[in-house]
ZADREN-170203 format. One line per 10 residues: number of its first residue (from 1); their letters; for each residue x, y, z of C-alpha. Coordinates in steps of 0.02 Angstrom, whole numbers, plus 50000, padded with zeros to 5 digits. Example, Ala and Ser with C-alpha at 12.3 -4.5 7.8 and 13.67 -1.06 7.14 Angstrom:
% ZADREN-170203
1	as	50615:49775:50390  50684:49947:50357 .
END
This chain:
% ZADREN-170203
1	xxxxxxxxxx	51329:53387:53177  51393:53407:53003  51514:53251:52998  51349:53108:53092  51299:53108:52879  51477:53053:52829  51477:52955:52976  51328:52855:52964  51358:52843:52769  51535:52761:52823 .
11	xxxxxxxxxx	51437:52647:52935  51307:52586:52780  51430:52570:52669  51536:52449:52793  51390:52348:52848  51332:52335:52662  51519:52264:52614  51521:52147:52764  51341:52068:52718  51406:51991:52563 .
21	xxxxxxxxxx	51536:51854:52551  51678:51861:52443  51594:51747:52317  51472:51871:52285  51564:52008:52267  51667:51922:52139  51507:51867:52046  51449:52052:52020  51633:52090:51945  51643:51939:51827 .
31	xxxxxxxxxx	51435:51988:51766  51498:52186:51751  51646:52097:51644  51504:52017:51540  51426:52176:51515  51575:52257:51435  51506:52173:51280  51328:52128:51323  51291:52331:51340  51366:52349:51165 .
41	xxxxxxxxxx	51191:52372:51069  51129:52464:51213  51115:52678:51194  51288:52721:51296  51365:52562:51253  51470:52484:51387  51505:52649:51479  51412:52620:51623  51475:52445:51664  51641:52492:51658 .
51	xxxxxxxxxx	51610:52654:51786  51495:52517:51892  51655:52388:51868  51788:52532:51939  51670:52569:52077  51633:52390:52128  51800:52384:52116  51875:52514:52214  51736:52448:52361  51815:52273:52333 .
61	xxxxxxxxxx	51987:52339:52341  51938:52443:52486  51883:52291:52592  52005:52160:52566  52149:52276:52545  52300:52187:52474  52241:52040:52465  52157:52084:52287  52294:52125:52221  52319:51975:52096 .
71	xxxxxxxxxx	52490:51951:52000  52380:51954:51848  52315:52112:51922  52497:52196:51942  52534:52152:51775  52379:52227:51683  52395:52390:51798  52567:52401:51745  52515:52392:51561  52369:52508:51578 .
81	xxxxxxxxxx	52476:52634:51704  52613:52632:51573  52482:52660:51431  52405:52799:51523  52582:52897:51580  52600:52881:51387  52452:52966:51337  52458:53103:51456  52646:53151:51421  52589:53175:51234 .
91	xxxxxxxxxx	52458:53297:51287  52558:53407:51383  52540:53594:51298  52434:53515:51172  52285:53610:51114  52122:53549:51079  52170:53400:51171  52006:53376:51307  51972:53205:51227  52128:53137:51256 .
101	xxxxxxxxxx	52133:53185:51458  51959:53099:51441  52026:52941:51378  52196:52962:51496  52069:52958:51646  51994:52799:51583  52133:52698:51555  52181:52747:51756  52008:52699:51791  52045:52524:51706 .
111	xxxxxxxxxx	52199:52494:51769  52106:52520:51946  51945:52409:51894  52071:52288:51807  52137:52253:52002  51977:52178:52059  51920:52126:51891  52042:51992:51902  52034:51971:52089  51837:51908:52056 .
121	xxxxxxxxxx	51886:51822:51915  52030:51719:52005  51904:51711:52168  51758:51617:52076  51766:51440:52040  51762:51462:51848  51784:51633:51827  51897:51615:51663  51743:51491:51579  51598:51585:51656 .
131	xxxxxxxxxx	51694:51743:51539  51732:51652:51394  51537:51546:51392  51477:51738:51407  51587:51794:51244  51516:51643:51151  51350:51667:51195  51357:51861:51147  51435:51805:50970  51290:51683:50957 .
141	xxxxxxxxxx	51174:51834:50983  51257:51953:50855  51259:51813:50739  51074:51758:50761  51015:51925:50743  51108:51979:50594  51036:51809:50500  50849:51867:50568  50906:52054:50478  50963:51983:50331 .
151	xxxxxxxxxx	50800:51864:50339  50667:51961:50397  50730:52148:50358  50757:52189:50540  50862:52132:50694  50777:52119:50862  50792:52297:50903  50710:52360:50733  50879:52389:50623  50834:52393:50433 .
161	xxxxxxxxxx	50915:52281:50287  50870:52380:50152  50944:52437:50000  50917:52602:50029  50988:52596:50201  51169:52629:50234  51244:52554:50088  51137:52384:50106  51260:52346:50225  51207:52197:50360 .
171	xxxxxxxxxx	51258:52284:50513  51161:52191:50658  51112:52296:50820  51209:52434:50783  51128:52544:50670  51241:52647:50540  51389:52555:50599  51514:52419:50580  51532:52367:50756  51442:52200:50714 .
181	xxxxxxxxxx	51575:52124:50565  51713:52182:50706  51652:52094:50857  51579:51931:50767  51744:51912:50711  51860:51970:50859  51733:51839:50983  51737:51699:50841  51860:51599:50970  51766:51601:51091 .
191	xxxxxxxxxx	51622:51494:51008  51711:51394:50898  51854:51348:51036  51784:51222:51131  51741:51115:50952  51936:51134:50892  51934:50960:50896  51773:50947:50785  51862:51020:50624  51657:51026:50510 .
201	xxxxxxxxxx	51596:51115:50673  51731:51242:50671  51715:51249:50485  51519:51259:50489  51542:51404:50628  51660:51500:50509  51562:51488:50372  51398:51566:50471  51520:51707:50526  51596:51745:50369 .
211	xxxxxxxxxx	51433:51761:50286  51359:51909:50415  51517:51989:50398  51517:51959:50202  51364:52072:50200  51396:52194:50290  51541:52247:50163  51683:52261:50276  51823:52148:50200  51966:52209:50333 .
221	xxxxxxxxxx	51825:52116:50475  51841:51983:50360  52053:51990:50379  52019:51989:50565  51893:51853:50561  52008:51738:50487  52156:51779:50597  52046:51767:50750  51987:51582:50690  52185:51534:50631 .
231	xxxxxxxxxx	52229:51452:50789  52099:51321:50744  52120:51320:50564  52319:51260:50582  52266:51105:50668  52176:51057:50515  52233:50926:50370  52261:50978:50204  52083:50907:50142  51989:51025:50268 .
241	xxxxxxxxxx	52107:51183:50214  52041:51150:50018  51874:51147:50085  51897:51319:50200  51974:51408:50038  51839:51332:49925  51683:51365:50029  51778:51544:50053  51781:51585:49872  51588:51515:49862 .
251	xxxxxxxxxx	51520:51634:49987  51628:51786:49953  51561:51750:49761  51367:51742:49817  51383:51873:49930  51455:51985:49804  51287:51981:49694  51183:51999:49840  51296:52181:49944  51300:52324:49832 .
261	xxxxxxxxxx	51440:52395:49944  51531:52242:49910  51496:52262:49724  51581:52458:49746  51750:52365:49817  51759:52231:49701  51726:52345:49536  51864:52461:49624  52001:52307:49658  51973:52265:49465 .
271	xxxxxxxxxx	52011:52428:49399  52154:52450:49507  52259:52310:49553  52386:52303:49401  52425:52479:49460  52463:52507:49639  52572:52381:49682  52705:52443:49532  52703:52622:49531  52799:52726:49652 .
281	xxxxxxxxxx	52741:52904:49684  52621:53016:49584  52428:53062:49572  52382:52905:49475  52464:52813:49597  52412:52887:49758  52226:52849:49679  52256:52677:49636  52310:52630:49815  52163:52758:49896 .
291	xxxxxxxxxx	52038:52632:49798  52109:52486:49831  52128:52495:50016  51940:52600:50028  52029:52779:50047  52127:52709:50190  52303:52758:50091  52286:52947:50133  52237:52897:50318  52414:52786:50343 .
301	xxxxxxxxxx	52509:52893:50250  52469:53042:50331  52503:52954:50511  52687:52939:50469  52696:53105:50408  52642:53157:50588  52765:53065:50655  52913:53113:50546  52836:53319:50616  52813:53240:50791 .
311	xxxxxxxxxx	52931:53117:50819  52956:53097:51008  52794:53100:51082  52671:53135:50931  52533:53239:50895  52446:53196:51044  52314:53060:51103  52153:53064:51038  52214:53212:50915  52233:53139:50743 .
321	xxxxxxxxxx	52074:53228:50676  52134:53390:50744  52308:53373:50671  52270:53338:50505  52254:53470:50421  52448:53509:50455  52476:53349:50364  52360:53337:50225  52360:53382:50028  52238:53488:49957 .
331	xxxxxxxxxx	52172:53359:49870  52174:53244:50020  51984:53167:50029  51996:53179:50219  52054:53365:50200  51896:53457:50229  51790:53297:50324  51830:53218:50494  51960:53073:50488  51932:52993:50640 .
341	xxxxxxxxxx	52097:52903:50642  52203:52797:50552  52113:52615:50529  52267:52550:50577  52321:52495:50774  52493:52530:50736  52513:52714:50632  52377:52790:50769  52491:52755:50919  52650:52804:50838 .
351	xxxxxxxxxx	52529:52967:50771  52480:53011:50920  52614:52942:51053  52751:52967:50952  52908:52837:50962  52934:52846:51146  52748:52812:51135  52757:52659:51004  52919:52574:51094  52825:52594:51260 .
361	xxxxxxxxxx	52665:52477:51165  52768:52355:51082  52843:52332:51253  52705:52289:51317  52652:52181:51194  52816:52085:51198  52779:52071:51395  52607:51982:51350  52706:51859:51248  52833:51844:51398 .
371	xxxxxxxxxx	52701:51812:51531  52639:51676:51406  52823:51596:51354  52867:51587:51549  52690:51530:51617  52650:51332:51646  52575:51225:51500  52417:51191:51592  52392:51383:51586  52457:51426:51408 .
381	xxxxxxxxxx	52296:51293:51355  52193:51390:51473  52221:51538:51361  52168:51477:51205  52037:51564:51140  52072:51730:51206  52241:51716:51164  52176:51700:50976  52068:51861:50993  52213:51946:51041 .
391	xxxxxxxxxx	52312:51885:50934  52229:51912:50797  52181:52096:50856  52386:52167:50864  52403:52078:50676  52490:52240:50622  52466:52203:50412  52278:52246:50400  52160:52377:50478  52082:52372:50617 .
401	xxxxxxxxxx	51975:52475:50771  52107:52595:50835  52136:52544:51043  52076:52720:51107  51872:52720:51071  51769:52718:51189  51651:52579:51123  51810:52454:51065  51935:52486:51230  51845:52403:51333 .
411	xxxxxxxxxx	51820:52242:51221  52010:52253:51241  51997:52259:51426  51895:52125:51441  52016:52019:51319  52158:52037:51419  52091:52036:51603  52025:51850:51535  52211:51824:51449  52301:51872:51606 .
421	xxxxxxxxxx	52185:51777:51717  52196:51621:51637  52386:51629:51613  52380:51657:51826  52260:51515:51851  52351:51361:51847  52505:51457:51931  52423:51496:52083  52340:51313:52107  52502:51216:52083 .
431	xxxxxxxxxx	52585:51372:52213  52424:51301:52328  52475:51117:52294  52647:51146:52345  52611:51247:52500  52496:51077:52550  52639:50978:52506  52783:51062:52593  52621:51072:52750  52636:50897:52725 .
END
């Protein structure tokens, strides 16, 4: 009597997998894909998508068996597996470390969802353009309602612009936070792609997104912003390069009267900039740097110094905060507050994973760049605009969203399960073409 529940519940579940076609299965993966960023502004950001997108998943996976297992799906499991063996040798006898098995369970959870992520993806017609229209339309969003903030004096969901309000810092949807500057310029590809052969366009676009990202103070979204759109920019004559630096200088100068938080930099840059980049070691010096780089000296510094007293396997994932204080000067401005991590892609992982840690990333970055030497040219052009994000995302010279947060990981995920797909794409149709062929 006790097992007729399980059974019947076995029996639902099957008839329920059987009643929808493939198609539609893959449809509900790519739109859980979509949601990865579309749930951003929402309260829980994308966390529920991407348990609904292992689940789906897992149901898919369950179903078709091997058969959803994608080469682009091997390869992303064996970057997130790797990642995730990583992160949980660091931990071992570790204190304070229940964050980091958190975020060690996700990235198992995404290697799993990235299987039949990129199954749906590869099974719809244009799964790789249905992602990358989403990506564009979201950026269109973010950037439409931070011009209606900055116009009216609130977004759609009732975020102030004020100048009593968080620095008078533009910030979009996200209230007290710089998610917006960091995902208007991370998806910038995505809209402007398509009109890389329209240089004004691409210019016109650029300028829109460097203005909402202008005010909301955060210059390093600016570095990425312009990394993200350099793909484009290179294909440009000299006459439209003049116009990109001069329209640059134009807005950065208007926007600086208008963000007091900009103001605070700029002031800061002026009174510091014969300094740091000549002196060596001391107080003075220490400060200039700490003000010119918005107190993110201490922060970088302070990473290596946890790797020179952690070298193999670092302090731990997800344990920069709690290590610290074993780091840290007295006078460190981060000494008695919460430094979240590093602002820098690069010193967190060696921080935290140590150098077995940092050899095992850069490995698998140097596999991304493998997959994309050895893959066909039809698919390499597929990649364009995604490749760009990414691209302009493991920049290591400027500072950035650390990988392991909960609201910016799976940005990443979706980035490359849309990377790897599209470098798969155009493998898989000429392996179909020659099968007919050899039928033939």
């Amino acid at each position: 009597m006790k097992e007729q529940p399980n059974h019947l519940l076995r029996g639902q579940m099957a008839a329920l997998l059987h009643r929808f076609p493939r198609k539609t299965w893959a449809l509900v993966i790519v739109g859980l894909l979509l949601l990865l960023l579309w749930a951003q502004p929402l309260p829980g950001g994308p966390r529920v998508p991407l348990l609904l997108l292992t689940v789906v998943s897992l149901v898919v996976a369950g179903r078709l068996g091997q058969t959803v297992l994608t080469r682009a799906g091997q390869r992303l499991a064996l970057l997130l597996g790797g990642l995730a063996l990583v992160v949980v040798v660091s931990l071992l006898g570790k204190p304070l470390a229940g964050s980091g098995w958190g975020y060690a369970a996700m990235l198992i959870g995404c290697a799993l969802a990235g299987v039949g992520a990129t199954w749906a993806v590869a099974e719809h017609p244009n799964g790789v353009k249905l992602l990358a229209d989403g990506a564009a339309l979201f950026w269109a969003f973010l950037v439409a309602d931070s011009l209606g903030q900055w116009l009216l004096g609130r977004d759609l969901f009732g975020v102030p612009y004020a100048s009593d309000y968080f620095e008078s810092r533009l910030v979009g949807p996200f209230a007290e936070s710089l998610k917006m500057p960091v995902l208007v310029a991370i998806l910038f590809p995505f809209a402007a792609w398509r009109w890389r052969d329209r240089p004004l366009v691409v210019l016109i676009f650029l300028a829109v997104a460097a203005w909402v990202v202008l005010l909301s103070g955060a210059r390093s979204s600016l570095v990425l912003l312009f990394l993200a759109a350099l793909p484009l920019l290179v294909r440009l004559s000299w006459r439209w390069w003049v116009a990109t630096l001069a329209g640059t200088i134009v807005l950065a100068s208007i926007a600086v009267t208008l963000s007091p938080s900009l103001q605070i930099r700029v002031a800061a840059m002026r009174d510091h900039w014969q300094v740091a980049p000549f002196c060596s070691v001391g107080s003075e010096c220490d400060a200039a740097r700490s003000a010119l780089l918005s107190n993110r000296w201490e922060l970088w510094r302070n990473a290596w110094r946890m790797v020179e007293r952690y070298p193999w396997f670092g302090v731990g994932a997800k344990r920069f905060e709690a290590a610290y204080p074993e780091v840290a000067e007295a006078t460190d401005l981060f000494a008695h507050s919460r430094p979240y991590h590093s602002h820098n892609l690069y010193t967190e992982i060696a921080a935290e994973l140590g150098w077995v840690g940092f050899a095992a990333f850069l490995t698998g970055i140097g596999a991304l760049g493998y997959w994309y030497w050895r893959a066909h040219p039809a698919a390499r052009a597929q990649t364009g605009p995604w490749a760009a994000a990414l691209f302009a995302y493991l920049w290591p010279v400027q500072s950035q969203p650390v990988l392991l947060k909960v609201w910016w990981f799976p940005v990443v995920f979706f980035l490359l399960v849309g990377y790897l797909a599209a470098l798969d794409a155009k493998d898989e149709a000429k392996q179909k073409v020659r099968m007919i062929a050899s039928a033939v």
